[in-house]
C-alpha positions, -999 to +999 in steps of 0.1 A: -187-268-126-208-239-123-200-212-097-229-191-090-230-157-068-254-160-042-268-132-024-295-133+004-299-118+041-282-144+056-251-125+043-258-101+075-267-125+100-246-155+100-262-184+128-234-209+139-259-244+140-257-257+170-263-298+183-302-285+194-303-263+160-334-273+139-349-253+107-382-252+102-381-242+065-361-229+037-374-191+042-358-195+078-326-216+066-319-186+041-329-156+064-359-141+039-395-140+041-406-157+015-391-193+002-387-180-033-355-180-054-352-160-081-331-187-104-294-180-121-301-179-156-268-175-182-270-138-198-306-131-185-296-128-147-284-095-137-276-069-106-314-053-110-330-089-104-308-097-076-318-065-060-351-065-066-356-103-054-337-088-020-361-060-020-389-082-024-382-107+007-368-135-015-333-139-024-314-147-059-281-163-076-267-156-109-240-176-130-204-160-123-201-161-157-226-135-167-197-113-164-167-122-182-138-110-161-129-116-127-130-077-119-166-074-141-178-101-114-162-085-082-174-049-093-211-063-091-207-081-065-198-048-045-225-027-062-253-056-049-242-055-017-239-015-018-274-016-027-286-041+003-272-032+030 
C-alpha cells in the first residue's frame, strides 16, 4: 500500500454531500481551478512542487515515503500548510 499526502483547497472548505449534491467536474470535486494534478513521484516530489501546484490553481500529492521518518513527514506537512493558508 502506498500512503500518499494530499494537499488541495478543499483542505479549507470541507462540503458535507448531501442527497441533491451533484459535481460537475473534478476542478469542482477538489476545490481548484484547474483539473490538474501535479502526480506523487518517489524522491522527485517535494514541498516546492506541492506549493507551487497550490499556487498555481491545481493541487498535488506526494508519496509519504519521500521522507523517511514519521517526524520528517509531519514537519512538511506543517510547513505546506504554513505556506497555503
Amino acid at each position: 500500500m502506498i500512503t500518499l499526502a494530499y494537499f488541495s483547497k478543499s483542505f479549507l472548505r470541507c462540503h458535507i454531500p448531501t442527497k441533491n449534491f451533484k459535481l460537475k467536474n473534478l476542478a469542482e470535486l477538489l476545490n481548484i481551478d484547474y483539473p490538474i494534478i501535479v502526480a506523487p513521484m518517489f524522491l522527485v516530489s517535494n514541498e516546492d512542487m506541492v506549493v507551487a501546484a497550490w499556487e498555481g490553481g491545481a493541487t498535488a500529492a506526494f508519496p509519504a515515503l519521500n521522507y523517511r521518518s514519521l517526524d520528517d513527514l509531519r514537519n512538511v506537512i506543517r510547513r505546506i500548510k504554513s505556506r497555503t493558508e
